[in-house]
GUSEMI-824139 format. One record per residue (C-alpha): residue number from 0; chain; x, y, z. Coordinates in Angstrom, 2 decimals, m for minus. Example, Ala and Ser with C-alpha at 12.3 -4.5 7.8 and 13.67 -1.06 7.14 Angstrom:
// residues 2
0_A_12.30_m4.50_7.80
1_A_13.67_m1.06_7.14
// end
This chain:
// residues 65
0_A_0.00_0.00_0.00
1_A_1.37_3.31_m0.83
2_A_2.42_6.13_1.61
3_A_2.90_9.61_1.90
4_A_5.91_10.69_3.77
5_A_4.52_13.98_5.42
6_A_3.39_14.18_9.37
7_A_m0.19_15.49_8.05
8_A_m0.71_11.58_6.66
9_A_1.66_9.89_9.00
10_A_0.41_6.11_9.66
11_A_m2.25_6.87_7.17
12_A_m2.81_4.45_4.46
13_A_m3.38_6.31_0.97
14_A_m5.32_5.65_m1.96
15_A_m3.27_6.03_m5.04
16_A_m4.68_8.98_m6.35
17_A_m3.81_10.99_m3.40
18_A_m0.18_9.74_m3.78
19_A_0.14_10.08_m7.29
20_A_m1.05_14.00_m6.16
21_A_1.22_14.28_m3.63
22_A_4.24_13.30_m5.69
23_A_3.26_15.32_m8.91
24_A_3.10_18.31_m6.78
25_A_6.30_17.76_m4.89
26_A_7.50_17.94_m8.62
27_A_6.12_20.68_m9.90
28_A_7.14_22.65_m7.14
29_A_10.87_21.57_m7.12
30_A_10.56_22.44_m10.96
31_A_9.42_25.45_m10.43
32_A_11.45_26.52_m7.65
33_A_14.43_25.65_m9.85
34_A_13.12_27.88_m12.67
35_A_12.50_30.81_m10.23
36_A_16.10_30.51_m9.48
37_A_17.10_30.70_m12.95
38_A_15.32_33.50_m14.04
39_A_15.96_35.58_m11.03
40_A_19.88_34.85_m11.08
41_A_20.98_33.76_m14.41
42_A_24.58_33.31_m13.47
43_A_24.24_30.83_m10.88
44_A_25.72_27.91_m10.66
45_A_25.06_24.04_m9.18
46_A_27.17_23.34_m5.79
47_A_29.32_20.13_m6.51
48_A_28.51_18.68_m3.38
49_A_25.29_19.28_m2.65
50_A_23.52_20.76_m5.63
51_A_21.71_23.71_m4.77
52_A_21.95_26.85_m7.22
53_A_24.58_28.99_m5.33
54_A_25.71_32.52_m6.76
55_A_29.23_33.13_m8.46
56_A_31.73_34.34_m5.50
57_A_29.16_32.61_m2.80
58_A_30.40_29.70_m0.60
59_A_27.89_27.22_m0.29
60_A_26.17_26.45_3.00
61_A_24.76_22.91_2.15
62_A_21.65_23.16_4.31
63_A_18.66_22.43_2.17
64_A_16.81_25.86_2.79
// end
């Protein structure tokens, strides 16, 4: 049975359609967050390490937020 790993359905079984939603959305918003990024600051670039866009010059943190 499929499950959603957020506290709001914690020990809650799922039906697929809810975790198909859940998962598409998690996408899209990564996706989008990622294109936000771009457009804002062009010249960014991917940290090696951990991934996240960081600006030319900037020293990466490597916490998630």
């Amino acid at each position: 049975m499929p499950w959603i790993e957020h506290p709001a359905r914690q020990g809650d079984n799922v039906s697929i359609a809810d975790w198909l939603r859940y998962h598409i959305g998690v996408w899209m918003q990564n996706k989008g967050a990622d294109m936000e990024e771009r457009a804002l600051y062009p010249d960014g670039v991917h940290c090696p390490e951990c991934g996240q866009w960081v600006r030319p010059g900037q020293l990466c943190d490597h916490l998630p937020f």
